[in-house]
C-alpha positions as a Markdown table, in Angstrom:
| # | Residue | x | y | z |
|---|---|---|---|---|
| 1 | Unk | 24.6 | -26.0 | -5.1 |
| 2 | Unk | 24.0 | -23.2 | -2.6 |
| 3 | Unk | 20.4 | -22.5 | -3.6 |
| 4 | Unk | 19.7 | -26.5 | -4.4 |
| 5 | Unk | 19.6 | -25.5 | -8.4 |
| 6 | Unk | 17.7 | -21.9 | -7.0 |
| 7 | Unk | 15.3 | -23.2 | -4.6 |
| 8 | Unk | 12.2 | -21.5 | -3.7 |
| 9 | Unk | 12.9 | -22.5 | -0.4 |
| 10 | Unk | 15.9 | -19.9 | -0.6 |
| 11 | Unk | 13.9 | -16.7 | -2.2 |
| 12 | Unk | 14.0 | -14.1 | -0.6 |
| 13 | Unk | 12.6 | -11.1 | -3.1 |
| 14 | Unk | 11.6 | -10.5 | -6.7 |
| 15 | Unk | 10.9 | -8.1 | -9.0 |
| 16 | Unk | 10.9 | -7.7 | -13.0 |
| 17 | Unk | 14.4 | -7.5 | -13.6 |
| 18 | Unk | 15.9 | -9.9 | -10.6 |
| 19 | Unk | 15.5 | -12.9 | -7.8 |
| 20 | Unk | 17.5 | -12.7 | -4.6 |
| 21 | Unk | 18.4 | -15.1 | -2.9 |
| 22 | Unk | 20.1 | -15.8 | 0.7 |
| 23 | Unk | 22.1 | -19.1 | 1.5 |
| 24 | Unk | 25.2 | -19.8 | 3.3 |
| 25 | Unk | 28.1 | -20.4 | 1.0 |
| 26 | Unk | 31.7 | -20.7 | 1.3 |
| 27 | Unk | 34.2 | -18.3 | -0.1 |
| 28 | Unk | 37.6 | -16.7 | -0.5 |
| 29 | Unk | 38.8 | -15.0 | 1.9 |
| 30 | Unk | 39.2 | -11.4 | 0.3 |
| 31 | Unk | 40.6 | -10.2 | 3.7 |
| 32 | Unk | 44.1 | -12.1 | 3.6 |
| 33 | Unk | 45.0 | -11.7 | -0.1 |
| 34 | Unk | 48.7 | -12.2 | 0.6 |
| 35 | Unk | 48.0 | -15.7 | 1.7 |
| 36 | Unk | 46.6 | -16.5 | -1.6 |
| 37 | Unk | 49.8 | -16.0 | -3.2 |
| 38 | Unk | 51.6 | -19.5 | -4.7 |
| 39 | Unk | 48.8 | -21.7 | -3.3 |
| 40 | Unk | 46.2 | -24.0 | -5.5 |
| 41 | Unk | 43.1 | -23.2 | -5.4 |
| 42 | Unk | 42.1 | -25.7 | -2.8 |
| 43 | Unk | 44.5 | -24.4 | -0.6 |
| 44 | Unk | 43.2 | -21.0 | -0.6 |
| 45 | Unk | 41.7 | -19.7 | 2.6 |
| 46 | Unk | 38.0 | -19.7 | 2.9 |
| 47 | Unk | 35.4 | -18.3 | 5.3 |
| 48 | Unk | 31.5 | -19.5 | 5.4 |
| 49 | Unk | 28.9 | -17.0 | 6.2 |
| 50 | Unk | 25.7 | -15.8 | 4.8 |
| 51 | Unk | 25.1 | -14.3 | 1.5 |
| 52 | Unk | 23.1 | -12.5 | -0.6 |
| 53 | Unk | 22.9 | -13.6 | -4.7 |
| 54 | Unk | 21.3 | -11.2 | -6.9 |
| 55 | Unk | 19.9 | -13.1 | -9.8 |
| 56 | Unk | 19.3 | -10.9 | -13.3 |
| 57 | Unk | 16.2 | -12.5 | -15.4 |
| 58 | Unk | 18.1 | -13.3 | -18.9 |
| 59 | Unk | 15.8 | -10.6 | -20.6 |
| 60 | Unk | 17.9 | -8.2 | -23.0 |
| 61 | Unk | 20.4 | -6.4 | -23.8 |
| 62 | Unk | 19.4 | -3.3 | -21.2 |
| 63 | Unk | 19.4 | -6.1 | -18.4 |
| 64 | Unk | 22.9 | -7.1 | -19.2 |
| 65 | Unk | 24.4 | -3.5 | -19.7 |
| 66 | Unk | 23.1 | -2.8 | -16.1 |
| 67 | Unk | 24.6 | -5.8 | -14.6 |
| 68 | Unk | 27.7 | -5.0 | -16.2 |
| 69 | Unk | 27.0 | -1.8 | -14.5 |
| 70 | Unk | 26.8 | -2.9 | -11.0 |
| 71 | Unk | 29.3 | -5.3 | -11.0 |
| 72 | Unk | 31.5 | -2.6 | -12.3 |
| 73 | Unk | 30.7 | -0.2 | -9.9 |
| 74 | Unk | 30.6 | -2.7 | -6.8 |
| 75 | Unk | 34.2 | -3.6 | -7.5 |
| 76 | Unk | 35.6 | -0.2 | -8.0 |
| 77 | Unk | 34.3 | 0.4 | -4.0 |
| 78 | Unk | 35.4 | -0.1 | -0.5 |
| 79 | Unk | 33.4 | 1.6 | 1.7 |
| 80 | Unk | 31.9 | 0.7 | 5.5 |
| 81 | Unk | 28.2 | 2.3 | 4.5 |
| 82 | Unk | 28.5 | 0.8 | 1.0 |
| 83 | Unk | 27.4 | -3.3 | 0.4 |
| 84 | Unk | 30.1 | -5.4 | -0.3 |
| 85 | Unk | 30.8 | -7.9 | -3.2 |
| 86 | Unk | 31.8 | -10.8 | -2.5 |
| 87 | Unk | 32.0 | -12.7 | -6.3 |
| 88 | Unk | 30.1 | -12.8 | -9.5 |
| 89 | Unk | 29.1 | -14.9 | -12.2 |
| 90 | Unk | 28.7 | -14.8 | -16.2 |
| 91 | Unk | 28.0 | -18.5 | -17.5 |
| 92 | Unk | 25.6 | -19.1 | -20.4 |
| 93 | Unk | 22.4 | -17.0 | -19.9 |
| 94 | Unk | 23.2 | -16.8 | -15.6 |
| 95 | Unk | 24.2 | -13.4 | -14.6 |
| 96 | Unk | 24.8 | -13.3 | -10.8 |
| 97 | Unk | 26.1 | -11.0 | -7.8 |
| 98 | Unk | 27.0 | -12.1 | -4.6 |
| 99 | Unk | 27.0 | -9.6 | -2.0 |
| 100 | Unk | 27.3 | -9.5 | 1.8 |
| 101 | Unk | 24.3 | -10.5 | 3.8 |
| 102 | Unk | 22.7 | -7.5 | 5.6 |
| 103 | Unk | 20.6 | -8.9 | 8.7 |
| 104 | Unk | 18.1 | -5.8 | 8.4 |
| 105 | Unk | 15.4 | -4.7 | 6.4 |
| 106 | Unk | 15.7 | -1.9 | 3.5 |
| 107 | Unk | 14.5 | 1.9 | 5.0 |
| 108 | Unk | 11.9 | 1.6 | 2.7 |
| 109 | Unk | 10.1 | -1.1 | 4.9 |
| 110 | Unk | 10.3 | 0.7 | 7.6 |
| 111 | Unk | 8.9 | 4.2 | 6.0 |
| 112 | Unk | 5.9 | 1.4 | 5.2 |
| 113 | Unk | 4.8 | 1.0 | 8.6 |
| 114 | Unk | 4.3 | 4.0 | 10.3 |
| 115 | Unk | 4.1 | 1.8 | 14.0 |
| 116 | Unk | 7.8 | 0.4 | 12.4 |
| 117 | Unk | 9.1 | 3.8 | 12.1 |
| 118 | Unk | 8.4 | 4.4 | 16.3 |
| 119 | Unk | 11.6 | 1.8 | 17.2 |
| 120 | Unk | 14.2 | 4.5 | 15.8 |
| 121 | Unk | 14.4 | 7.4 | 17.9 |
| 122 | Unk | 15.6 | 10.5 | 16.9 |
| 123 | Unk | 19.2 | 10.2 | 17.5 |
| 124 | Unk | 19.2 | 6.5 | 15.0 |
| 125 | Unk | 17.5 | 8.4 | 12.6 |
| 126 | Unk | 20.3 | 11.1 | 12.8 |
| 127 | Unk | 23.0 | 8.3 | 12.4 |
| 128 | Unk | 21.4 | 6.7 | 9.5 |
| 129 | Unk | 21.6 | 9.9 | 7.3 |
| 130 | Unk | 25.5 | 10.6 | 8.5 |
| 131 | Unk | 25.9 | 6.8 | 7.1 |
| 132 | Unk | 24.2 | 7.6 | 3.9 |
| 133 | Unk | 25.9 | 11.4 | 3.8 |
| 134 | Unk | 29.7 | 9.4 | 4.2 |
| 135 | Unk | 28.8 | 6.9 | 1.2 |
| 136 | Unk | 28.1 | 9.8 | -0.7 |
| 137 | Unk | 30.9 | 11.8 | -0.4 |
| 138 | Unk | 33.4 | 8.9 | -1.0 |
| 139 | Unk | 31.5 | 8.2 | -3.7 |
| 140 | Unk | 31.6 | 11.9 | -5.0 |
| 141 | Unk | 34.7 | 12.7 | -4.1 |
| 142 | Unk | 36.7 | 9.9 | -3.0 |
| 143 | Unk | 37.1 | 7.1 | -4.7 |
| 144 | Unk | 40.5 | 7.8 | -5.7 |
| 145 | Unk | 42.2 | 10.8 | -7.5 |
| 146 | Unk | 40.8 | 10.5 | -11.3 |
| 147 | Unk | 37.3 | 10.0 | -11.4 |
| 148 | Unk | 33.8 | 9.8 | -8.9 |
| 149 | Unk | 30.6 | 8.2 | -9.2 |
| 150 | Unk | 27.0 | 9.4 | -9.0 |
| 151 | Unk | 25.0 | 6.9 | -7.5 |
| 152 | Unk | 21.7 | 8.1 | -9.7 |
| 153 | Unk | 19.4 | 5.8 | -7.9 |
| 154 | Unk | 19.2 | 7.2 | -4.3 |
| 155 | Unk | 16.1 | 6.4 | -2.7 |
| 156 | Unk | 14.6 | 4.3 | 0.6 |
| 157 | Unk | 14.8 | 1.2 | -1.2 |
| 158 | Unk | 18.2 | 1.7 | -2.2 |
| 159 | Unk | 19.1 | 1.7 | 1.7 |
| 160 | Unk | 19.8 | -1.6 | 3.8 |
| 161 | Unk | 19.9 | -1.2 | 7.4 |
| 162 | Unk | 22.5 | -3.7 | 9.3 |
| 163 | Unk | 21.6 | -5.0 | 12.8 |
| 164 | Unk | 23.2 | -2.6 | 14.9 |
| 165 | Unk | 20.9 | 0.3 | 12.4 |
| 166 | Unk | 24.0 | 1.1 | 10.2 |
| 167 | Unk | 23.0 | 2.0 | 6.5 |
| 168 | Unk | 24.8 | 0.6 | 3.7 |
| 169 | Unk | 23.7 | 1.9 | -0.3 |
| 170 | Unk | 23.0 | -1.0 | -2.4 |
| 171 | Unk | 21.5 | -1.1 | -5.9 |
| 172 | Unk | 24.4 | 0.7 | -8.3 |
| 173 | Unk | 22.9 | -0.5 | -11.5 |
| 174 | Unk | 22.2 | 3.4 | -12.5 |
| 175 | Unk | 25.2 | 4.6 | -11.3 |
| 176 | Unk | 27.6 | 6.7 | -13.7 |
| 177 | Unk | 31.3 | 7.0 | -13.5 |
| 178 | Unk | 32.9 | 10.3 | -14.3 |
| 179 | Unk | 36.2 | 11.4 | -14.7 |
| 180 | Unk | 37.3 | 14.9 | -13.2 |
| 181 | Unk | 38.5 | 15.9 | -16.0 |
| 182 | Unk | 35.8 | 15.8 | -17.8 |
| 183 | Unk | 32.8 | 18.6 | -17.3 |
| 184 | Unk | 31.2 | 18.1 | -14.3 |
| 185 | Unk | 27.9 | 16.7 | -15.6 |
| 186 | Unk | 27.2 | 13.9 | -18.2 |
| 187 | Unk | 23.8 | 13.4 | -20.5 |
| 188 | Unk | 21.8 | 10.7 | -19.1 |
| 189 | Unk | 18.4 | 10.7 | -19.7 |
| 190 | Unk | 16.3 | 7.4 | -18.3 |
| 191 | Unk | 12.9 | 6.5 | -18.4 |
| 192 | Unk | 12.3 | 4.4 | -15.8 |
| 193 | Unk | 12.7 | 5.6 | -12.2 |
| 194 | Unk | 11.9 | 3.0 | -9.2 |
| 195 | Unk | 10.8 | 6.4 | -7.5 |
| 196 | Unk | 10.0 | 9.4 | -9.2 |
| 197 | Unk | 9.4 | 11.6 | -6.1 |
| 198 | Unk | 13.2 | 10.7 | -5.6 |
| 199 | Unk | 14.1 | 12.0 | -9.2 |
| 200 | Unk | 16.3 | 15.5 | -9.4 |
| 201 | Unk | 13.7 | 17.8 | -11.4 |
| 202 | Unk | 16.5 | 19.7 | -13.7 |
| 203 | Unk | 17.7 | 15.9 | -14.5 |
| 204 | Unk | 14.8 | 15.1 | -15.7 |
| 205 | Unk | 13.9 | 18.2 | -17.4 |
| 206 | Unk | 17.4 | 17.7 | -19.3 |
| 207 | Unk | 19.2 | 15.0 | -18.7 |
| 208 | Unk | 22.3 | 17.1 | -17.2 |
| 209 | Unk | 23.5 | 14.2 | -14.6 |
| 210 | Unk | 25.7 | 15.6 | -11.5 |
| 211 | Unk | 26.6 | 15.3 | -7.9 |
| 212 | Unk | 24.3 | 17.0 | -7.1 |
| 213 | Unk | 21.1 | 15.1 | -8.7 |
| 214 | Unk | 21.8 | 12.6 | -5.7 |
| 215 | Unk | 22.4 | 15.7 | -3.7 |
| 216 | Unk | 18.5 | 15.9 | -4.1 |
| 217 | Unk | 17.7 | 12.4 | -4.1 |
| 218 | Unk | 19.1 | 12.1 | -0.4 |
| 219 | Unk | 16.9 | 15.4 | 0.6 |
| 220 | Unk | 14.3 | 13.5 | 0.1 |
| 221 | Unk | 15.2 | 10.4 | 2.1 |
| 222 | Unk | 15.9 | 12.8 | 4.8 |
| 223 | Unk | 12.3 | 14.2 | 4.7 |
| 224 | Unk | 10.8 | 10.4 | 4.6 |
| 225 | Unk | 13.0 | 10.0 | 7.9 |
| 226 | Unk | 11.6 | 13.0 | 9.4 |
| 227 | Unk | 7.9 | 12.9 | 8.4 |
| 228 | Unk | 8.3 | 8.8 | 9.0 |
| 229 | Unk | 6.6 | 8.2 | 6.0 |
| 230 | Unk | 7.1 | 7.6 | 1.7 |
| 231 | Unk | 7.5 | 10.3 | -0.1 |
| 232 | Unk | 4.7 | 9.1 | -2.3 |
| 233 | Unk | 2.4 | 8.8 | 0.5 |
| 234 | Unk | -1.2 | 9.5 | -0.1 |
| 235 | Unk | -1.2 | 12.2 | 2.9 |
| 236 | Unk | 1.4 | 14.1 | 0.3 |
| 237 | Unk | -0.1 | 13.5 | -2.6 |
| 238 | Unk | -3.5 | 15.0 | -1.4 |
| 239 | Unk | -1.6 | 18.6 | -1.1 |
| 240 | Unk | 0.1 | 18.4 | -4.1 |
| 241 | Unk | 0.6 | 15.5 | -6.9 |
| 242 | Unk | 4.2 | 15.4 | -6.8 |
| 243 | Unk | 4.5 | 14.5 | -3.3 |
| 244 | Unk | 6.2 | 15.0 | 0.2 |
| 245 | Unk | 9.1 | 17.5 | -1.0 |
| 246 | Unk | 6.7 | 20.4 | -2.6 |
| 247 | Unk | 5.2 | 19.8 | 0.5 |
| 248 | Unk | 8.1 | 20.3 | 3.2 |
| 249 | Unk | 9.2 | 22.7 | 1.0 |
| 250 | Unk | 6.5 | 25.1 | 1.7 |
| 251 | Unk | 6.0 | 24.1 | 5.1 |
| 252 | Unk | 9.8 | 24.9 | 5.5 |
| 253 | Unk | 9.4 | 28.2 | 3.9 |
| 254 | Unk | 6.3 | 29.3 | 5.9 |
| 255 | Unk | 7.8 | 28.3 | 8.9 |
| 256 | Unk | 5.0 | 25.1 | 9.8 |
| 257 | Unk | 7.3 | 22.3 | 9.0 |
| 258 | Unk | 6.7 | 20.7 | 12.4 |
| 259 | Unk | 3.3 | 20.2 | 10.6 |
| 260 | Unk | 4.5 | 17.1 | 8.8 |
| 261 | Unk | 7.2 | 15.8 | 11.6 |
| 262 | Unk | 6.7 | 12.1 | 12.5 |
| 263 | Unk | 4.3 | 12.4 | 15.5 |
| 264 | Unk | 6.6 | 10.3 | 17.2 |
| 265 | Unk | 9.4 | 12.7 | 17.2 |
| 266 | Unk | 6.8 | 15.7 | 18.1 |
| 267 | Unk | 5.8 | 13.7 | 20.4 |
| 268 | Unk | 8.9 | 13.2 | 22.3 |
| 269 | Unk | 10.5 | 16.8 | 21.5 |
| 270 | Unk | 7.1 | 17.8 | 23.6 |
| 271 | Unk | 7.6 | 16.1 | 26.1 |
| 272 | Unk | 8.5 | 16.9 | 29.8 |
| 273 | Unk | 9.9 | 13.5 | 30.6 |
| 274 | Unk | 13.4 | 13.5 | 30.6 |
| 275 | Unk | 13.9 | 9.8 | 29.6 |
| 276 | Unk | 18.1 | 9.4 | 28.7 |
| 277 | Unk | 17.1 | 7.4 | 25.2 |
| 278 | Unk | 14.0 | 9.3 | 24.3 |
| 279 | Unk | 13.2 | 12.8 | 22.9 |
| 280 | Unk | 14.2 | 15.0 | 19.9 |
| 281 | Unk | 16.0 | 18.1 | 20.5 |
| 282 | Unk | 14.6 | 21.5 | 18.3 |
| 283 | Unk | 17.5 | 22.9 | 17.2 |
| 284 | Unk | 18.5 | 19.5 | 15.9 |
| 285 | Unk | 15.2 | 19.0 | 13.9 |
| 286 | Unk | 15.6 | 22.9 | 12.6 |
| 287 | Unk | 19.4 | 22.1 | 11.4 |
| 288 | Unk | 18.4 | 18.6 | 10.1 |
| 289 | Unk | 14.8 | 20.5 | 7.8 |
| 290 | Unk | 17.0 | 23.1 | 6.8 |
| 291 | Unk | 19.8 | 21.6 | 5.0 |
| 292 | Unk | 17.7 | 18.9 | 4.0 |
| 293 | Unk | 15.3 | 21.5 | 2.7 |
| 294 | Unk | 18.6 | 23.1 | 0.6 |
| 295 | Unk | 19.2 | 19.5 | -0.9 |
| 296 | Unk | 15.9 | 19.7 | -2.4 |
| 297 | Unk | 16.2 | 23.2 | -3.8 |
| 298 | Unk | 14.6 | 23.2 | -7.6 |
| 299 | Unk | 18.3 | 23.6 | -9.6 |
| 300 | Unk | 21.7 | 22.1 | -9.0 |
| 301 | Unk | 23.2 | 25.3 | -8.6 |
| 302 | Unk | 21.7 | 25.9 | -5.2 |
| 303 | Unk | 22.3 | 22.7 | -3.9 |
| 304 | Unk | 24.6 | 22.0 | -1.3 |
| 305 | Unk | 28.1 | 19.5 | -1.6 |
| 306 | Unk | 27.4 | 16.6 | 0.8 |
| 307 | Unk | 30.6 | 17.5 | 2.6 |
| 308 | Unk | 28.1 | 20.5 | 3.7 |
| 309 | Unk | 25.5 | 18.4 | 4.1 |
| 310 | Unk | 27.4 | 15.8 | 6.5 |
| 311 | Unk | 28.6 | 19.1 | 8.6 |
| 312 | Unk | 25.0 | 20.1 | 9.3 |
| 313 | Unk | 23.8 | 16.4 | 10.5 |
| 314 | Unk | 26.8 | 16.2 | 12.4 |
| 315 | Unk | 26.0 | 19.6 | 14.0 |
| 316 | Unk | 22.4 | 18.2 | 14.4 |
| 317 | Unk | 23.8 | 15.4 | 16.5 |
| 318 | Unk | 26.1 | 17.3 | 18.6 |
| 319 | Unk | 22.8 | 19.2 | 19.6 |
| 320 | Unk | 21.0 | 16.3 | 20.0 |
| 321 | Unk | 23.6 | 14.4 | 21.8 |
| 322 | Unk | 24.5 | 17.1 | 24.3 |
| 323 | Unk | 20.4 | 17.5 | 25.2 |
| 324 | Unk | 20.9 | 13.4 | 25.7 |
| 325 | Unk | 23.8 | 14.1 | 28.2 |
| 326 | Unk | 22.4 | 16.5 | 30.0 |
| 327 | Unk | 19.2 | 14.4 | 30.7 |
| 328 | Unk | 21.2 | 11.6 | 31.8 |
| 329 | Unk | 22.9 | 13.4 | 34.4 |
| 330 | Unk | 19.9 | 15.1 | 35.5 |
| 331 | Unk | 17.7 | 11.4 | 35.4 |
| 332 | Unk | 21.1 | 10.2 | 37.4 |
| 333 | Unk | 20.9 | 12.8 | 40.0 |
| 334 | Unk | 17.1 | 12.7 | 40.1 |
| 335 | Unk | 16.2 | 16.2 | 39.1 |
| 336 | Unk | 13.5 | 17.2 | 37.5 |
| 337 | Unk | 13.8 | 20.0 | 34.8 |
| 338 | Unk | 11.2 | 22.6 | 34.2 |
């Protein structure tokens, strides 16, 4: 009724194994579940807002076990950076999520466009990644006291961007629970990737899954933030065939890894003009390429936790925030710095 019978008109976004769709629809409250207690169902509270339905093609067997999957995982999680469920449904050959409606686009739209990429300055780009970082480690570590889950599917497109630029990790269709005590890795070998330059290399050599396969997976979304640009991108691919993170790698290593910053953020960090929103401190860009530069590192054994990893971009925005301050003050007082 929501979608009048799944209406083009509501389409939003397709691809081979879903439709989504966005409508307003009304709904349980899930905030007051106290009040729900004793009450008929029409006397339940409700709230009316905009939603997101994820529609799965009725294909196989596969497609089922990942909505399963999802729906699974999505309930098992309360998180601020993660998207929240809101209901489901299983009724004949009609497999649906509905999910909280995100007013932004996914990072992966904006890492399209490298004009697009110019609205986030240095210091949004920063907070994105700590949003992403803090959905990991509840994820990893969190969740409560007997098990975690790897995500296994970290990549732009797997990041929605809310209107005030906070990122929330969608898409847990992948995603693998694991108990501690079990051994910290589980086999998991898959065949289809949405993005293979996103893929942990000793995962896909042999199908060991752990932490720290999205470890690297988020290493490279870093490196799309700071070079503005896919990690797949054609500019990449041109110095080596499997893309941006062989690339930053070496630049890293050689020392020329301002080579491949955003010219944007160059830009600004060059800059004399002392504008209070604009600019990108150094030592925040060398913190922010060296641990994601660690993230990336060949084997999971050299990979960092993200607890580690959310230290460093935290310590990247404290830099980057006290250069703010100080220009603000001095742009208050009308200096000029030299």
């Amino acid at each position: 009724m929501a979608t009048h019978n799944f209406s083009d008109t509501y389409e939003t976004d397709s691809d081979i194994y879903h439709t989504w769709y966005t409508t307003e629809l009304g709904h349980f409250d899930k905030e007051k579940p106290s009040s729900t207690e004793g009450k008929s169902k029409n006397e339940l509270p409700k709230r009316h807002n905009t939603v997101e339905i994820k529609r799965f093609f009725p294909r196989d067997d596969r497609l089922e076990e990942l909505f399963f999957t999802e729906l699974e995982m999505l309930s098992s999680v309360k998180h601020h950076n993660i998207v929240t469920l809101i209901g489901f449904c299983v009724e004949d050959f009609e497999q649906l999520l509905v999910i909280e409606k995100i007013t932004n686009r996914y990072l992966d739209h904006y890492l399209g466009n490298i004009n697009e990429m110019r609205i986030f300055t240095w210091e949004v780009r920063l907070k994105i990644c700590i949003d992403v970082a803090r959905a990991l480690i509840y994820l990893h570590s969190q969740v409560d006291d007997k098990r975690f889950i790897i995500h296994n599917n970290i990549h732009s497109g797997a990041i929605r961007l809310d209107e005030n630029w906070e990122a929330k990790i969608v898409d847990f269709e992948w995603a693998v629970i694991q108990h501690l005590n079990q051994k910290d890795e589980t086999p998991c070998k898959r065949t289809f990737f949405e993005s293979h330059y996103h893929v942990d290399p000793e995962y896909a050599k042999t199908g060991k899954l752990k932490r720290e396969s999205d470890v690297y997976s988020f290493g490279v979304v870093m490196f799309e933030i700071l070079c503005g640009r896919h990690a797949g991108n054609k500019i990449y691919l041109k110095e080596n065939k499997e893309g941006l993170v062989h690339v930053a790698r070496r630049k890293f290593s050689n020392g020329t890894i301002e080579d491949i910053i955003d010219p944007t953020l160059k830009e600004e960090t060059g800059k004399k003009s002392y504008s209070p929103i604009r600019g990108a401190n150094k030592d925040s860009l060398y913190t922010f390429s060296k641990v994601a530069n660690q993230c990336v590192a060949e084997t999971q054994d050299r990979r960092p936790t993200m607890k580690v990893v959310l230290n460093e971009l935290e310590k990247a925005l404290v830099f980057q925030e006290s250069r703010v301050c100080l220009c603000v003050c001095m742009y208050n007082h009308g200096c000029i710095l030299s």
